[in-house]
N, C-alpha and C positions, 0 to 999 in steps of 0.2 A: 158473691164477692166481686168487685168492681177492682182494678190496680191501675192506673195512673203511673205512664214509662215517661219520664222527666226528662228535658237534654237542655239546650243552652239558647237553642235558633230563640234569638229575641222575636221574631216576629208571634209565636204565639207561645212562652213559656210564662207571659203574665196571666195567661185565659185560665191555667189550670187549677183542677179543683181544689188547690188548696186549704178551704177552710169549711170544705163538704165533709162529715165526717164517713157516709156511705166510701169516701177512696180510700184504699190506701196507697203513700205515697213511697214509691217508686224510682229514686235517683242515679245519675252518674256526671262525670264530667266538672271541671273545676269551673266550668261557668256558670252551671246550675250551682254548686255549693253556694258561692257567693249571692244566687238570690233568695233562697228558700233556706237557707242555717238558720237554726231556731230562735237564734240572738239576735243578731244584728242586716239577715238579709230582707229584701225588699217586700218579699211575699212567704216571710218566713214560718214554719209549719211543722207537724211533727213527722218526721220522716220515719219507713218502716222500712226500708233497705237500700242499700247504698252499693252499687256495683261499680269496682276500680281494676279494670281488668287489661291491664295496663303490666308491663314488666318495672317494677318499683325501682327508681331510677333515683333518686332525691336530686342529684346534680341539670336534671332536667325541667326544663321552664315551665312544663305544663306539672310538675313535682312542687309548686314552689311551697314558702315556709305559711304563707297563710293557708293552702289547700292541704298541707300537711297535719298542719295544728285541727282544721276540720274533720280530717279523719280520725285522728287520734283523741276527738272527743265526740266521736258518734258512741250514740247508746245502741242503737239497732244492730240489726246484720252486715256487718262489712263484707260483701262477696270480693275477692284477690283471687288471684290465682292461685297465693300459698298463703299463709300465715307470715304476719311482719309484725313483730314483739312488737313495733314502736306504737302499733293500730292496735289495740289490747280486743277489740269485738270485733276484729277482722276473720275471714275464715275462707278455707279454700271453696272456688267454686264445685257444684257437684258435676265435675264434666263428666266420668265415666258413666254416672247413672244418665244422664243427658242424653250423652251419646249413641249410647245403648238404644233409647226409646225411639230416636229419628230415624229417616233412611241415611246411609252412608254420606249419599251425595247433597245432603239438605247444609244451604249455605248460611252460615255461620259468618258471619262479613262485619260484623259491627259489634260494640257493646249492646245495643238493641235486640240482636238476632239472639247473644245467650239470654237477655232478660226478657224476651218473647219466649223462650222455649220453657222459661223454667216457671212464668204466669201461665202458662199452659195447662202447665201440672198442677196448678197448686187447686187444691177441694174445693168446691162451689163455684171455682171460677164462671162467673156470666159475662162482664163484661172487661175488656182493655181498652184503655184510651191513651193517646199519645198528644203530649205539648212539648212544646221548644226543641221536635225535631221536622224537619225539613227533608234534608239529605238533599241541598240544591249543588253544593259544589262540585268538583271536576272527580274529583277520589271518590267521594259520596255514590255521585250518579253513576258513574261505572260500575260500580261493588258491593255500594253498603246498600242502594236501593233495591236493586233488582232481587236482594235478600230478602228487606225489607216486609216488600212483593209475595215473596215466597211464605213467611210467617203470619202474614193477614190473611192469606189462602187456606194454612194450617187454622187459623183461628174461624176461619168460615166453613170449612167443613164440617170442624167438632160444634158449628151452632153457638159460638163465643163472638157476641157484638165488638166491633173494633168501632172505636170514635177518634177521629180525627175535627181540628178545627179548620173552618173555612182561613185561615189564614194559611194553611200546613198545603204541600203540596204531595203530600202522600201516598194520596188513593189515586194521583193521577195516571193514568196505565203508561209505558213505556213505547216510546215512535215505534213504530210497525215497518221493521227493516223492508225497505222495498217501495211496499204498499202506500207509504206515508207519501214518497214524492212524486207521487198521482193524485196531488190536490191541491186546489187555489192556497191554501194557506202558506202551504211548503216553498210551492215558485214566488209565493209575493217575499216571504223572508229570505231567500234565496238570491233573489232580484236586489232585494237591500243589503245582504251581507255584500253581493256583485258591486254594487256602490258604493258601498263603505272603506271597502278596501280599496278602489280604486282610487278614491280622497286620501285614503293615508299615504300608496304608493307617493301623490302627487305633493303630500308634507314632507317626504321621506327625502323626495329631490328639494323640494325647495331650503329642508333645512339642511342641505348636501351643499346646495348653493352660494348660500348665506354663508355657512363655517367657510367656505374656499373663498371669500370676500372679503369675510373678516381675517380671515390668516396675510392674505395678499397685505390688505392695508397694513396690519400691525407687522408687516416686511417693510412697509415705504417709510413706517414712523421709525422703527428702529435704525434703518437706513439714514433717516435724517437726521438721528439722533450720536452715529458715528460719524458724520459729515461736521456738524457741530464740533464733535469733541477734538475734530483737527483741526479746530480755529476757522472754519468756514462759515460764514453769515449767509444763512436762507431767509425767505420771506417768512414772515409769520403770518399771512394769508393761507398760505399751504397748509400747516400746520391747526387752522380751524376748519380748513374745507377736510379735512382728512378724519379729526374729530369726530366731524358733525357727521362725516361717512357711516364712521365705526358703530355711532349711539344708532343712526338708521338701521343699519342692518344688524346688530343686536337685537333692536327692537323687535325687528322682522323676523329675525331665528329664534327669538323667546314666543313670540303668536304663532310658530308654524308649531313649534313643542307641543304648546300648550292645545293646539287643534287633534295632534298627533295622537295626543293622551285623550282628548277628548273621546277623540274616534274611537279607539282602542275600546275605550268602555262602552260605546252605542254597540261593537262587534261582541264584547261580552254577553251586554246583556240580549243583541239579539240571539245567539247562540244559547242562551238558556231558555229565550223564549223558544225554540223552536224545539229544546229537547222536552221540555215540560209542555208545551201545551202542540204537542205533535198533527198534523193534519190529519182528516179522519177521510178514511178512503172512500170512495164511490164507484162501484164497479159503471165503467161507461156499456150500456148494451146497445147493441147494434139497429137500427133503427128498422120500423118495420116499411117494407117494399111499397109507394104508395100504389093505390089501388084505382088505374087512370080505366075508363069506361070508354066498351069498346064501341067503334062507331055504328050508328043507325042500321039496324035488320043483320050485322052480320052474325053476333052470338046467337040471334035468334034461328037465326037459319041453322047454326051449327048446332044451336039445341036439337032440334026438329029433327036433323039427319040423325043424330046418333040416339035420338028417342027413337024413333021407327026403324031401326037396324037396317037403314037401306039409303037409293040416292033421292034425290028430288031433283026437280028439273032444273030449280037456281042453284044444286049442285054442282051440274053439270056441265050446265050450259055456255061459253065465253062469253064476260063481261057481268054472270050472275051473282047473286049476293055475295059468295065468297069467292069472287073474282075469276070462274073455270078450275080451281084447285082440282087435279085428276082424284080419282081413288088412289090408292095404293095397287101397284102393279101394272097402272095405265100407263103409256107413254106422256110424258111431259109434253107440251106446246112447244112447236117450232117459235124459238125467240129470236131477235133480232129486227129489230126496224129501221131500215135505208132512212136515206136523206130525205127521199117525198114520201114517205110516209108507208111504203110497202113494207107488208111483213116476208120474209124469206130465211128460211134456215141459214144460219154461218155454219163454216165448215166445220164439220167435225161437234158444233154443236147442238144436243138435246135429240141427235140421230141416232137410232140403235141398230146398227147391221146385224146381219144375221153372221155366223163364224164361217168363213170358207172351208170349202172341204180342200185335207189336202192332196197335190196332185198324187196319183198312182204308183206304187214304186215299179219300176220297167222289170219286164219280164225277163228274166232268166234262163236260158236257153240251153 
């Protein structure tokens, strides 16, 4: 058995199978009714169940008199949460047996999530597919996907094909709290929300600017215009310089608006681009130590010593391959080299005295 979960996202609710008889179709939602009603919708079809899982409201918008009149003449299973005389094939959801079969904490976040749970169950089930859902919005992405998430997980356990279409953003996995903004994608969208907003700040003043321009002036017109009513004669020069002010900076504060809104929507959607197509992490590892080659004859020399368990004479000797390095337990070289070039102990350095004995304690008498 194949079922087909229907929603409304225009972006891919025209792709579905509609007129495959392999589906069966699978609805909710008053925007899907108006495409796929058997009568008069666009992609219209036989439908095998109808889920309105919704608290039956009539006085509310998403209630209205044409998606009511659809309910009340489906021939299929109307799943409600109760039975509503007006829907004659409507019937209560089966939540308690539902409920029963999941874990406690399995999220339940959408119409989608009880019509996932209950195509789960039904015999034969092999595959589910999904059109005209999305889950891009703000309520969506917080809630109803990460559920979403959770029921395609259930369906790839039990071996149950989930299909989505390449327009559907579904199967896209959710940003990686943390981990995501350790990647070129995240700081470049990052970078552009940093710019975006800092252009609307500057619409924000400017159209701050403009209203405190145009309020001043339509203070000087009014002003002239009680000047006037006391029988005083102004120029009428003034009165087109002041005009011709107002229509400018009108002008000016209708393009700052209209950049404002503009912006607003480049922050939207970059903000969806960046929950939906999140950056994918790279662990950086730490680079390995480069490997610089030691100078002419001395590793060899130090091969040679610690081959033959003993010294050799460019061991030993000052100025030899490895520079007089003592053994261990030698005395170190008198270091220090004067001005002409003499070598001489400094004080106290690379000298090992021997411990003084101390003096006697006096006899006791």
């Amino acid at each position: 058995m194949k079922i087909a979960l229907i929603g409304s996202a225009p972006s891919s609710l025209h792709l579905g199978p509609f007129t495959n008889p392999d589906w069966k179709i699978w609805g909710c939602s008053p925007g899907a009714a108006l495409s796929i009603r058997p009568e008069t919708g666009a992609h219209r079809c036989k439908i095998d169940s109808w889920f309105e899982l919704h608290r039956y409201e009539p006085h509310q918008s998403w209630f209205h008199p044409g998606y009511q009149r659809f309910l009340s003449e489906l021939e299929c299973p109307l799943f409600m949460i109760e039975h509503i005389a007006q829907f004659p094939n409507s019937f209560p959801y089966p939540y308690e047996q539902i409920k029963s079969i999941y874990h406690p904490l399995a999220p339940f976040t959408s119409t989608f999530a009880w019509m996932f749970a209950l195509a789960i169950q039904q015999p034969g089930i092999e595959e589910i597919g999904l059109w005209g859902v999305d889950m891009a919005a703000t309520e969506e992405y917080s809630l109803q996907l990460p559920g979403a998430h959770h029921w395609i997980m259930e369906c790839d356990k039990r071996g149950i094909k989930v299909t989505t279409p390449m327009e559907s953003d579904l199967l896209n996995p959710l940003p990686e709290y943390g981990f995501q903004e350790v990647s070129h994608k995240y700081a470049k969208f990052q970078a552009r929300a940093y710019e975006l907003a800092g252009r609307q700040r500057d619409c924000e003043t400017n159209i701050e600017n403009r209203a405190a321009e145009l309020r001043f002036l339509a203070g000087a017109v009014k002003e002239r215009e009680i000047i006037r009513a006391q029988g005083i004669e102004l120029p009428k020069e003034r009165d087109e310089e002041l005009s011709a002010l107002q229509k400018q900076h009108h002008s000016l504060w209708e393009n700052h608006n209209f950049e404002k809104h503009f912006l607003q929507g480049a922050i939207d959607d970059l903000q969806y681009m960046k929950q939906r197509w999140p950056g994918k992490y790279e662990p950086r590892r730490n680079p390995e130590p480069p490997q610089i080659a030691a100078p002419g004859g001395i590793q060899e020399t130090q091969d040679r010593h610690h081959a033959g368990n003993g010294k050799t004479q460019m061991d030993t000797e000052p100025g030899g391959a490895n520079g007089g390095v003592p053994d261990a337990g030698e005395h170190p070289p008198l270091r220090g080299a004067g001005r002409r070039g003499k070598v001489g102990p400094r004080a106290g350095a690379g000298v090992h005295r021997a411990p003084e004995e101390p003096n006697p304690p006096p006899e006791v008498h």
